[in-house]
Structures are given as C-alpha cells and as structure tokens.
Backbone as CSV, one residue per row, in Angstrom:
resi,resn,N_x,N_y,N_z,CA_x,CA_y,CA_z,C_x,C_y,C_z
1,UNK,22.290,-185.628,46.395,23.346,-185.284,45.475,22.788,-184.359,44.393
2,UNK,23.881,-184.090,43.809,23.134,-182.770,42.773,24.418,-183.079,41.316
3,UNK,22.894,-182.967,39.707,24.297,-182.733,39.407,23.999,-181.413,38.457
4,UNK,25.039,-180.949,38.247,24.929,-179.346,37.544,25.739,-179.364,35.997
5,UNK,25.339,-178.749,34.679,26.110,-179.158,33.349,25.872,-177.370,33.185
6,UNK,27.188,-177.405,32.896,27.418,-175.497,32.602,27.646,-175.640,31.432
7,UNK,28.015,-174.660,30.629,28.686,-174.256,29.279,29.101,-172.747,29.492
8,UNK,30.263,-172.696,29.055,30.479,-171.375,29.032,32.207,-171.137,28.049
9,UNK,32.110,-169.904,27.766,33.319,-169.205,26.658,34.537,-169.223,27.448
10,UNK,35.853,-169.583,26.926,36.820,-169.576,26.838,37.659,-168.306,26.930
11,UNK,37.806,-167.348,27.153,39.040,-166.588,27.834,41.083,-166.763,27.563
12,UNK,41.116,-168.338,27.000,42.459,-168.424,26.989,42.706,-168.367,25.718
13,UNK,43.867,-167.580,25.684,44.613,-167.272,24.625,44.948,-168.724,23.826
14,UNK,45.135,-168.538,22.520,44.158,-169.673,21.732,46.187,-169.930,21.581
15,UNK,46.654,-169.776,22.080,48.305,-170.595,21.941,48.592,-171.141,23.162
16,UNK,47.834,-170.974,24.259,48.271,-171.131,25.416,47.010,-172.384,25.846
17,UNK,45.865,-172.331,24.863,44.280,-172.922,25.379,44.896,-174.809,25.884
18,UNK,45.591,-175.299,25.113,45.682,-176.713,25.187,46.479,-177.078,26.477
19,UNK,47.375,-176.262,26.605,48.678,-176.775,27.928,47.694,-176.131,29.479
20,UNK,46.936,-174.748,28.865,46.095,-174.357,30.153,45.167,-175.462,30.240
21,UNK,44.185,-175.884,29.496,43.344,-177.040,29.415,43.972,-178.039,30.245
22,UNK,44.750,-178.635,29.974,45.580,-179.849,30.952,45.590,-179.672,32.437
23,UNK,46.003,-178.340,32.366,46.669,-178.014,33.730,45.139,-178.207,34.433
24,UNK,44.437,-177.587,34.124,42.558,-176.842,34.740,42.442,-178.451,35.149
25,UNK,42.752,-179.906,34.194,41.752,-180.722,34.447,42.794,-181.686,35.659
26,UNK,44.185,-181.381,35.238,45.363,-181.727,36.972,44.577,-181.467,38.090
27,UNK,44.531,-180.469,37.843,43.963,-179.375,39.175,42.639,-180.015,39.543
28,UNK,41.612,-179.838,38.317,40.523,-180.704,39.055,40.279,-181.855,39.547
29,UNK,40.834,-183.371,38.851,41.125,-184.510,39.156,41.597,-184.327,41.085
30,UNK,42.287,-183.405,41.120,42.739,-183.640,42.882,42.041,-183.071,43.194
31,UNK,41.272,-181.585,42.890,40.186,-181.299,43.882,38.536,-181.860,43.709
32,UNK,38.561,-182.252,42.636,37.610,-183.415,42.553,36.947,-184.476,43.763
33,UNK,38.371,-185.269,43.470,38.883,-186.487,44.425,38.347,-186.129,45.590
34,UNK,39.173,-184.956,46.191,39.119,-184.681,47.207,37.589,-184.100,47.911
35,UNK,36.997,-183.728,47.251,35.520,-182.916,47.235,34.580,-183.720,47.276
36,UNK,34.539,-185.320,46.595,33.372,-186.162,45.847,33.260,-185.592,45.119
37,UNK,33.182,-184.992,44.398,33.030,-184.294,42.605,33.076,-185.575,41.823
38,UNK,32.353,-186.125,40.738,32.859,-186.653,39.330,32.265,-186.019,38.522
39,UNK,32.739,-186.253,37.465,31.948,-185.375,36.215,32.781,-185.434,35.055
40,UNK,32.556,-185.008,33.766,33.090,-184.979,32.918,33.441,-183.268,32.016
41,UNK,34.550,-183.071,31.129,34.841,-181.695,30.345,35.021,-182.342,29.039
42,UNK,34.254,-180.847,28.181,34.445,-180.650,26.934,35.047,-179.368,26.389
43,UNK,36.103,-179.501,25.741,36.758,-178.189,25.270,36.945,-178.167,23.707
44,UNK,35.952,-176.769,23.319,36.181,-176.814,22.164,37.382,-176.083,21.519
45,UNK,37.706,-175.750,22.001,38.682,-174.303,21.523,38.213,-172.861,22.011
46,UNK,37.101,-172.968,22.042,36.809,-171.641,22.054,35.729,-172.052,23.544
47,UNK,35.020,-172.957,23.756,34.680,-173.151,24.961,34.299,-174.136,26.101
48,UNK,33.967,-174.053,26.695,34.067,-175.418,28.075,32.226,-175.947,28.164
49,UNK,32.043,-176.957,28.188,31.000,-177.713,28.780,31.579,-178.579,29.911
50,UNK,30.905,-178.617,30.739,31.096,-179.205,31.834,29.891,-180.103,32.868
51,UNK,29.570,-181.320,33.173,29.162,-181.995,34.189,29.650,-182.045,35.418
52,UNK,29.088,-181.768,36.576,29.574,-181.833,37.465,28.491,-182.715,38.252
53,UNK,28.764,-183.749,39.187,28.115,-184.354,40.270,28.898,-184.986,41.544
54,UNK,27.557,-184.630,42.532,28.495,-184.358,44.223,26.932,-184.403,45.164
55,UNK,28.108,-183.756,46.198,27.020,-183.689,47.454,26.513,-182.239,47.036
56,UNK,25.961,-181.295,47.689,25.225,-180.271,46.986,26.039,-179.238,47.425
57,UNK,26.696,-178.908,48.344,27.342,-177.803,48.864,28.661,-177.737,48.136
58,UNK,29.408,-179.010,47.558,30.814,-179.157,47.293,30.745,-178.654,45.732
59,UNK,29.376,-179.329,45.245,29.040,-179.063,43.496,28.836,-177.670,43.383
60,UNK,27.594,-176.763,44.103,27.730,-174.894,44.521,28.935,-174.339,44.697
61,UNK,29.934,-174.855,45.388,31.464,-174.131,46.171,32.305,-174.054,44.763
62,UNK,32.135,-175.468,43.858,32.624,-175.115,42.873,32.090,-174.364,41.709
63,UNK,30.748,-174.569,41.484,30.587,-173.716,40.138,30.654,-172.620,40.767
64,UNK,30.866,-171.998,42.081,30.819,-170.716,42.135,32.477,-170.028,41.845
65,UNK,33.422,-171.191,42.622,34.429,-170.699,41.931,35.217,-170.817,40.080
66,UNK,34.550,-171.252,39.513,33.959,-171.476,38.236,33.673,-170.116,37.645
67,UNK,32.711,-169.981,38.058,31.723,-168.670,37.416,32.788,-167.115,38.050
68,UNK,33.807,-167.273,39.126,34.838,-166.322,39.215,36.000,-166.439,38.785
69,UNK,36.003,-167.439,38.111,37.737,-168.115,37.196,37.691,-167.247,35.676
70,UNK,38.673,-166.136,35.871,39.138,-165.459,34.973,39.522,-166.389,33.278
71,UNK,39.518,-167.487,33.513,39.721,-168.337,32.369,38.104,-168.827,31.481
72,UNK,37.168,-167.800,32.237,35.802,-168.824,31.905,35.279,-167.089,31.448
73,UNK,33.801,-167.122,30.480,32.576,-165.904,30.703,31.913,-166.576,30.135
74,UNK,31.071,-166.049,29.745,29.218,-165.825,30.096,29.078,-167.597,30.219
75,UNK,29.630,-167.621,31.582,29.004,-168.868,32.465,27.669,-169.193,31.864
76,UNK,27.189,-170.121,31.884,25.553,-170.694,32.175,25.111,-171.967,31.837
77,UNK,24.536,-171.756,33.224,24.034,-173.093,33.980,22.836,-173.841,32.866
78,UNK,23.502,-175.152,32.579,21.717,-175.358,31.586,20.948,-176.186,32.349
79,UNK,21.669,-176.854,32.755,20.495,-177.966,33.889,21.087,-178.413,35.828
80,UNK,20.244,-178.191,36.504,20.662,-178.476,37.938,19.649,-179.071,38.433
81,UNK,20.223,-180.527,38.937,18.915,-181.165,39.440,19.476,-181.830,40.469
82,UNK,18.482,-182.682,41.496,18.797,-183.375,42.479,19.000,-184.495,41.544
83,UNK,20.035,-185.520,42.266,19.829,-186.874,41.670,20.177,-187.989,42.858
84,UNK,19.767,-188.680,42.840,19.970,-190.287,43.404,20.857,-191.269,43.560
85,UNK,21.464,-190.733,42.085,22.965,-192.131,41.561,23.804,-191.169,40.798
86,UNK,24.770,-190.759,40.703,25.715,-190.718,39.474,25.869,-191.262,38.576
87,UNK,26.310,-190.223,37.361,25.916,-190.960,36.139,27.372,-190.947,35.604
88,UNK,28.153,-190.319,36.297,29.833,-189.747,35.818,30.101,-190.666,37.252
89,UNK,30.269,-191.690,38.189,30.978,-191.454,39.413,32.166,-192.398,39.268
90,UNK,32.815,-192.827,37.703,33.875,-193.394,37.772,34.779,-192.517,37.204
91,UNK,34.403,-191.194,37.520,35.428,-190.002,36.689,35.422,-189.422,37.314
92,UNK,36.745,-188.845,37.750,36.775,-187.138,39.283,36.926,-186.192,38.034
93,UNK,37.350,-186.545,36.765,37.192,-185.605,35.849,37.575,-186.189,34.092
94,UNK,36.881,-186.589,33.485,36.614,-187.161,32.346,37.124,-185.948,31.162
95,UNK,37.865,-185.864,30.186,37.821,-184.747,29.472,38.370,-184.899,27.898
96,UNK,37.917,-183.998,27.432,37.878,-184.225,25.910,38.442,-183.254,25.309
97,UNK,39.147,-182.824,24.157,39.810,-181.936,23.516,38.976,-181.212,22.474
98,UNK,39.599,-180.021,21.784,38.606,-179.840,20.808,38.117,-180.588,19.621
99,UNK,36.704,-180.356,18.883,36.168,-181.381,18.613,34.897,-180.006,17.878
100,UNK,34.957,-180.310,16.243,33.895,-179.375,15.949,32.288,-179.865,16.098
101,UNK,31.900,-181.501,16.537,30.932,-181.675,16.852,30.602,-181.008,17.816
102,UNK,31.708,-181.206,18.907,31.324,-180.851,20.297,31.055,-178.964,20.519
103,UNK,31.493,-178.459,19.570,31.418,-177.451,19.529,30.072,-176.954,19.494
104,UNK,29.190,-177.438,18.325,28.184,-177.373,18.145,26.737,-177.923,18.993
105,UNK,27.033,-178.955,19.476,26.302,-179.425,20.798,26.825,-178.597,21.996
106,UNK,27.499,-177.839,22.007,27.555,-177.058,23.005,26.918,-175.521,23.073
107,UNK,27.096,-174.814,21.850,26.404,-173.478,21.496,24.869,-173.893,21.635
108,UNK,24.526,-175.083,21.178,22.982,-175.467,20.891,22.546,-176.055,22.732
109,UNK,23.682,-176.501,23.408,22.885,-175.685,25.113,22.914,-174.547,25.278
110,UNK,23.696,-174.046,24.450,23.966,-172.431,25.334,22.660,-171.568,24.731
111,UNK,22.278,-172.020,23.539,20.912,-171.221,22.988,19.780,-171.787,23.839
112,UNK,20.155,-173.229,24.163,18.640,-173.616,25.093,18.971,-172.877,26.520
113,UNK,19.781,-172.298,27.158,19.804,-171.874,28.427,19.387,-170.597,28.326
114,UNK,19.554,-169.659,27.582,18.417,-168.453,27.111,16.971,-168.435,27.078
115,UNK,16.603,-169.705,25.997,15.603,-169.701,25.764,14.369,-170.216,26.958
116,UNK,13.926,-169.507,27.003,12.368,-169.771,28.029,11.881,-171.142,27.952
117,UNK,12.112,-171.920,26.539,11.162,-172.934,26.701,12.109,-174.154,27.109
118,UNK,13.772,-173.416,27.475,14.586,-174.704,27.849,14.998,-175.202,26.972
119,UNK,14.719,-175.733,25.877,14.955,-176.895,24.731,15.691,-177.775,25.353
120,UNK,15.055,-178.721,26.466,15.488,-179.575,26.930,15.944,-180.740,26.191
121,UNK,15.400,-180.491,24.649,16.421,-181.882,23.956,17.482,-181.548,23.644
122,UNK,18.310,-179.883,23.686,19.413,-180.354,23.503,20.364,-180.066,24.744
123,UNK,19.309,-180.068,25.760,20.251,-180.361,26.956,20.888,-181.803,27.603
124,UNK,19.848,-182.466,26.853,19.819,-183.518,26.969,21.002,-184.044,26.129
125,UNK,20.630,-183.609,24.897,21.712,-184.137,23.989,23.599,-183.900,24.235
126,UNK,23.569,-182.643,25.176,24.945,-182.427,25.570,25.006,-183.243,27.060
127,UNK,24.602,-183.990,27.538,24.266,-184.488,28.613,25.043,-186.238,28.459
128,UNK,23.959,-186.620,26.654,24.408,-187.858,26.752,25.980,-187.945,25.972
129,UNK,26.704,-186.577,25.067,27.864,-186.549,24.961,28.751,-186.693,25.955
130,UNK,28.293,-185.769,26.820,29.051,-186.146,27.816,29.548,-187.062,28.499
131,UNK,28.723,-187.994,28.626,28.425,-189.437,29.061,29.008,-190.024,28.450
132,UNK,28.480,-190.247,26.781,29.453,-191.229,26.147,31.083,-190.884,26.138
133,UNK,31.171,-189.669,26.112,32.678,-189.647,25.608,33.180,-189.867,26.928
134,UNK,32.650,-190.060,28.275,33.343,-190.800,29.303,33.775,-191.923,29.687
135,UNK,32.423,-192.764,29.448,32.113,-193.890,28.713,33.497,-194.840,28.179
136,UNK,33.742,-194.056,27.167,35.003,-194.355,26.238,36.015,-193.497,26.311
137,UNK,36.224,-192.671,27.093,37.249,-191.957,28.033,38.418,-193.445,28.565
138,UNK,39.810,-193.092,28.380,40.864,-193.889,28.845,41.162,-193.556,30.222
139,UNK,40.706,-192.329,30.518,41.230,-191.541,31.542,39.911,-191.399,32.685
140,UNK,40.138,-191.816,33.438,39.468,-191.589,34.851,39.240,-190.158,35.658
C-alpha cells in the first residue's frame, strides 16, 4: 500500500470555493469507495492538503488525475511512502473547511517540499493534522 500527502493552490473562484469544495469531496467519497482510497482533505480557502492511502496503482491514477484537475496548481507531493496499515482507513474521504491554522501548517509543507533538507517535521506535523481532524471528523 502506499500513502501519498500533497498540498497544493486553489484555482476556485473564492464565491464558488465552498459549494465546489463539497461537490470535489461527493465525488471523492464514491470514487474513493470504489478505488480502496481513504484519506483525509484540508481546505483553506485558498488551498488543498490532502492524504491519500490505497493500493499503489489506484493512489498514482489519482494524484495523477489531481495534478490535471483544473481546480488545483503548483501541485506538490511532500511525502510518498510504502506503508503496511492505514492510518486514514475509516475515511474514503475525511474533510475539513477553512481554518487559518490549517492554512499555515499547510504553506509550512509546501516550504518543506522545496526545500532539499525536506523539513520532515513539518511534514510530519501536517500529517498528524490530518489525522486528528479525522479522528474527530463526524463524517466518514
């Protein structure tokens, strides 16, 4: 299994961002389901973090159609690893609204996915947001 945590900028028109948001996570919940996908979303307003975990071909098929979804730019990948267990697998899609913490734990992966040395603590740190706010997520 593999799981993959992107971050990337927002594209939707900031009157339209909340009802498109809904729709993106409809849509994923069934192709989720349908895929083995779980994982969890963060939307700040201005952009998306995302967990994804699966079998390895279904988790690739999607961030690739991801990284061609006119609703998304400067995609990037901060961490992709093999894993063993799921850490999201009671969520086909977990998701959160905007949130100026989350905002900020999210730019601070997007500076560690540039940077050479990784700054794997704050990949980490958008890793275990993710988690918790699934955690305590109402929504499956």
């Amino acid at each position: 299994m593999l799981r993959l945590i992107y971050v990337s900028r927002s594209r939707l028109p900031e009157a339209e961002a909340d009802d498109a948001v809904r729709a993106i996570v409809r849509v994923s919940r069934e192709r989720n389901a349908r895929e083995g996908i779980s994982g969890a979303l963060l939307f700040t307003g201005t952009g998306f973090a995302q967990v994804l975990e699966g079998g390895v071909d279904a988790v690739l098929l999607l961030m690739r159609d991801i990284e061609r979804d006119s609703r998304h730019e400067a995609v990037e990948i901060v961490r992709q690893e093999k894993i063993a267990a799921r850490r999201f697998g009671d969520w086909t899609m977990a998701y959160a609204g905007t949130s100026g913490y989350v905002r900020a734990q999210v730019e601070a992966a997007r500076g560690a996915a540039r940077d050479p040395a990784g700054k794997a603590a704050d990949v980490a740190a958008l890793l275990r947001l993710l988690h918790g706010f699934a955690v305590h997520s109402d929504v499956a």
